[in-house]
C-alpha positions as CSV (number, residue, x, y, z in Angstrom):
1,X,0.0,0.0,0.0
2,X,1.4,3.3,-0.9
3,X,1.4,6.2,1.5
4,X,-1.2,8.0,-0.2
5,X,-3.3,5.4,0.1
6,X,-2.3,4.7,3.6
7,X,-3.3,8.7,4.4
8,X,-6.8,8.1,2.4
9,X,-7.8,5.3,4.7
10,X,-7.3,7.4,7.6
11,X,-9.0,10.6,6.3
12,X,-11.9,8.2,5.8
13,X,-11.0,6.3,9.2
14,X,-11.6,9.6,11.2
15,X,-14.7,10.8,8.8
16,X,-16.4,7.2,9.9
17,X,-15.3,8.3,13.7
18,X,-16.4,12.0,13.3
19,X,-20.1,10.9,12.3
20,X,-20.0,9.0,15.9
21,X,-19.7,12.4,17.9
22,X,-22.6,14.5,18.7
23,X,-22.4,17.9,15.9
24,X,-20.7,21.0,18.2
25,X,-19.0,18.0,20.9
26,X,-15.1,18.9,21.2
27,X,-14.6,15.4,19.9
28,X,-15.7,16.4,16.6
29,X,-14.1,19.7,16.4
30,X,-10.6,17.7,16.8
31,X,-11.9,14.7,14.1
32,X,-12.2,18.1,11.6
33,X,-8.9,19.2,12.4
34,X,-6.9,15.9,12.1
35,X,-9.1,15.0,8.9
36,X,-7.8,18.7,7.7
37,X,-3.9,17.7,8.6
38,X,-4.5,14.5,6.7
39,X,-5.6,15.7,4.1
40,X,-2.8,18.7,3.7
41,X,-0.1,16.3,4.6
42,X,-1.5,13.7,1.7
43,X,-1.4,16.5,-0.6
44,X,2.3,16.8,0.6
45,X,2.9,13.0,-0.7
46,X,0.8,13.3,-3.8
47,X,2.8,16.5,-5.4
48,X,5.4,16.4,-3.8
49,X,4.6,19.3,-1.4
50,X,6.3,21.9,-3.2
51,X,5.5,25.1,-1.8
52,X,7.0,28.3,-3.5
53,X,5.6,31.1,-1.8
54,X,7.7,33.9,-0.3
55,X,8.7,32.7,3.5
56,X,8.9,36.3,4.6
57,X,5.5,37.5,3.6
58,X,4.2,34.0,5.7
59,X,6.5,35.2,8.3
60,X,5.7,38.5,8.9
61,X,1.8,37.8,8.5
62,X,2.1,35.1,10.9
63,X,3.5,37.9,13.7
64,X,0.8,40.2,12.8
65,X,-1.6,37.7,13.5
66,X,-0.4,36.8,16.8
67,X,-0.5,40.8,17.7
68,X,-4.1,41.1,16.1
69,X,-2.5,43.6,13.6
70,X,-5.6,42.2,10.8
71,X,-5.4,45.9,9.4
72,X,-1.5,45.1,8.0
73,X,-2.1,41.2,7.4
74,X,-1.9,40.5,3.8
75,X,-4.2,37.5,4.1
76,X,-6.7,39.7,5.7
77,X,-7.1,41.8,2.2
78,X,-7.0,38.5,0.3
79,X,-9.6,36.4,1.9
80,X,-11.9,38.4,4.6
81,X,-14.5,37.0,7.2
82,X,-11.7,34.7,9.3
83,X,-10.8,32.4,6.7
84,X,-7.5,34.2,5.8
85,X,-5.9,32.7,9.2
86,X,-6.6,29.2,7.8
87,X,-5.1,29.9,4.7
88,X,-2.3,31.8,6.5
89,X,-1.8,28.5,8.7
90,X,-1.9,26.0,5.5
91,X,0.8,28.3,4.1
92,X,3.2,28.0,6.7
93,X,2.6,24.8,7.6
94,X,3.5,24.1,3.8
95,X,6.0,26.1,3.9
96,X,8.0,24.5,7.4
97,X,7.3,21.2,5.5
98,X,9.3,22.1,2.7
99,X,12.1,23.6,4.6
100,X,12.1,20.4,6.4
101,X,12.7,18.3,3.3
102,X,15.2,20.7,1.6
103,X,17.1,20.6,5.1
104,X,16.9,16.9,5.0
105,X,17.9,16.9,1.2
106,X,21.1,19.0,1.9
107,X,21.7,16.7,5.2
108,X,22.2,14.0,2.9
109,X,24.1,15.9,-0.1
110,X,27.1,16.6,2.9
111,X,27.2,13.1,4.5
């Protein structure tokens, strides 16, 4: 079984546990957000998770998110009505994925 296929069973593993959980229970607010990971992360295996957006803009809209600074956020003027922190999050967490492989790839270049 490939890994893709490995990460589709559990996206559909935790969807079959999700429907188990009373609608607003904490239970299924954490099935959404591990069946959101899974899915991101088997994105990651299927292309390759290539990201190649610009780490500083993630960066700095990442700080001005954690000061509430939504007036300077470049998300913000992207995508309004909260879901620019989502997208902000998928970026980054994209984008320390990728750094993490490209770390690992030059690990292996110098040994």
């Amino acid at each position: 079984m490939s890994r893709y296929t490995s990460l589709c069973a559990a996206i559909r593993i935790v969807e079959g546990i999700r429907e188990i959980f009373q609608i607003g229970t904490v239970q299924e607010q954490k099935s959404d957000e591990i069946r959101r990971d899974l899915m991101d992360i088997a994105k990651d295996v299927r292309y390759g998770g290539v990201w190649s957006g610009d780490y500083e803009i993630v960066a700095k809209c990442l700080e001005e998110c954690a000061e509430q600074n939504c007036f300077v956020c470049g998300y913000k003027k992207l995508l309004p009505n909260g879901s620019c922190t989502e997208a902000l999050k998928k970026d980054a967490a994209a984008a320390i994925r990728h750094l993490g492989r490209e770390s690992a790839k030059r690990e292996e270049a110098t040994e």
